[in-house]
C-alpha positions as CSV (number, residue, x, y, z in Angstrom):
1,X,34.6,71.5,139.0
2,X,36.8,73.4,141.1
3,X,37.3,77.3,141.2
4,X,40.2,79.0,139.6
5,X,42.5,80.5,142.3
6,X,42.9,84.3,141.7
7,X,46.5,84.6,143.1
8,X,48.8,83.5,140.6
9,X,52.0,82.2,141.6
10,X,55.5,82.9,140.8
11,X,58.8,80.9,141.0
12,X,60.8,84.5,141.3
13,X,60.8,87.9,142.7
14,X,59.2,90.5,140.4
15,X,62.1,92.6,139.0
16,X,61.7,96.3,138.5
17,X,63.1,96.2,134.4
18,X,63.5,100.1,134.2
19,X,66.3,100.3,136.7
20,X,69.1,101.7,136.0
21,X,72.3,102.4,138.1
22,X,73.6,104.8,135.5
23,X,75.1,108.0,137.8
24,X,76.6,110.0,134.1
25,X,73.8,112.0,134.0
26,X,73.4,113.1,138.1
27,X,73.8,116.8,139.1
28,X,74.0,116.3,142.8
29,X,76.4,117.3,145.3
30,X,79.8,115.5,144.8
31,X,81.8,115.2,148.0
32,X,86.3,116.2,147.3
33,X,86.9,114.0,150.9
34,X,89.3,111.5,149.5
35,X,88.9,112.1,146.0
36,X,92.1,115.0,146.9
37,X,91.4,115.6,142.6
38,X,93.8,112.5,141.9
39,X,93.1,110.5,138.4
40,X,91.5,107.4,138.7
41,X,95.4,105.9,137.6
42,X,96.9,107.4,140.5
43,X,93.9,106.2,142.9
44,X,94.5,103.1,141.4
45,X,98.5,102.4,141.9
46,X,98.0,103.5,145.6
47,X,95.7,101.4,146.3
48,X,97.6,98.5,144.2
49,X,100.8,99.5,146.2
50,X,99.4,99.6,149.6
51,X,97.4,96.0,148.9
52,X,100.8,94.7,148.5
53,X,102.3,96.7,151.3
54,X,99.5,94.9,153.1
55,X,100.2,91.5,151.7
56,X,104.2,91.4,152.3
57,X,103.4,91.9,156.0
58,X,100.9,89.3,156.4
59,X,103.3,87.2,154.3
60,X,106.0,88.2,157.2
61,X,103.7,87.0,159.7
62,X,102.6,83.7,158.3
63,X,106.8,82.8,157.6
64,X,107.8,83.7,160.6
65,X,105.0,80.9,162.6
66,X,105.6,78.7,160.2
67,X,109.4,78.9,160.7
68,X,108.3,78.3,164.6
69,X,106.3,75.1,163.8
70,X,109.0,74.0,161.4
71,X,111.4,74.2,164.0
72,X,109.5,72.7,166.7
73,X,108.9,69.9,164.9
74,X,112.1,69.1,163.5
75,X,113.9,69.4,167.2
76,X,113.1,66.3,168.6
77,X,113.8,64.6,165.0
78,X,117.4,66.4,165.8
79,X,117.8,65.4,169.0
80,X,117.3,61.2,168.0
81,X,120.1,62.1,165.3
82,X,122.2,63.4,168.4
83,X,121.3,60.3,170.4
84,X,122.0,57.8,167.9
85,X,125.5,59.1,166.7
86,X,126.7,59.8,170.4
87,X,125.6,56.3,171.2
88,X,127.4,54.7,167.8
89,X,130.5,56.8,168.6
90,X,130.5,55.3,172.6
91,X,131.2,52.2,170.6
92,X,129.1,49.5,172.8
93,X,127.5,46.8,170.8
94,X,124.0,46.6,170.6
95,X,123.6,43.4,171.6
96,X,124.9,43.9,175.0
C-alpha cells in the first residue's frame, strides 16, 4: 500500500476572503492636487468633453489619410477615363 502524500494539492490560488477594498471608513491623509474641490459631475463632464476633444482629432487625422489613399487610388482609374474618351473623341476605329 502506498503512503498518503502530506501536500495536498490545489487547482487555484488560495484567496484571502476577508479583503476588502472599502476606503469609506479611512482617516488618512487626502491629497487636493487635482481634486481643485470640483464635484465628481463636473470631474466627470471634463473628462467626457476632453475624450471627445481627443477623439474628433484623431478622427481628423484618420480622414484626412484616408482621403490620401482614396485619392491615390482612384487617379490612375481617372486617368484610363481620360485616355479612353480622348481616344473615342480622336475618332480612329479600333480596328485599325
Amino acid at each position: 500500500m502506498k503512503p498518503k502524500c502530506a501536500i495536498r494539492r490545489q487547482r487555484f490560488p488560495r484567496t484571502d476572503y476577508f479583503y476588502h477594498s472599502d476606503l469609506s471608513r479611512w482617516r488618512g491623509f487626502w491629497s487636493p492636487f487635482g481634486d481643485e474641490g470640483r464635484g465628481d459631475r463636473r470631474k466627470f463632464y471634463d473628462f467626457t468633453r476632453e475624450f471627445l476633444r481627443e477623439s474628433a482629432r484623431e478622427r481628423t487625422k484618420e480622414m484626412a489619410v484616408f482621403a490620401l489613399l482614396v485619392l491615390a487610388a482612384a487617379w490612375p482609374v481617372g486617368y484610363m477615363v481620360v485616355s479612353v474618351v480622348s481616344l473615342f473623341l480622336k475618332g480612329r476605329p479600333l480596328d485599325h
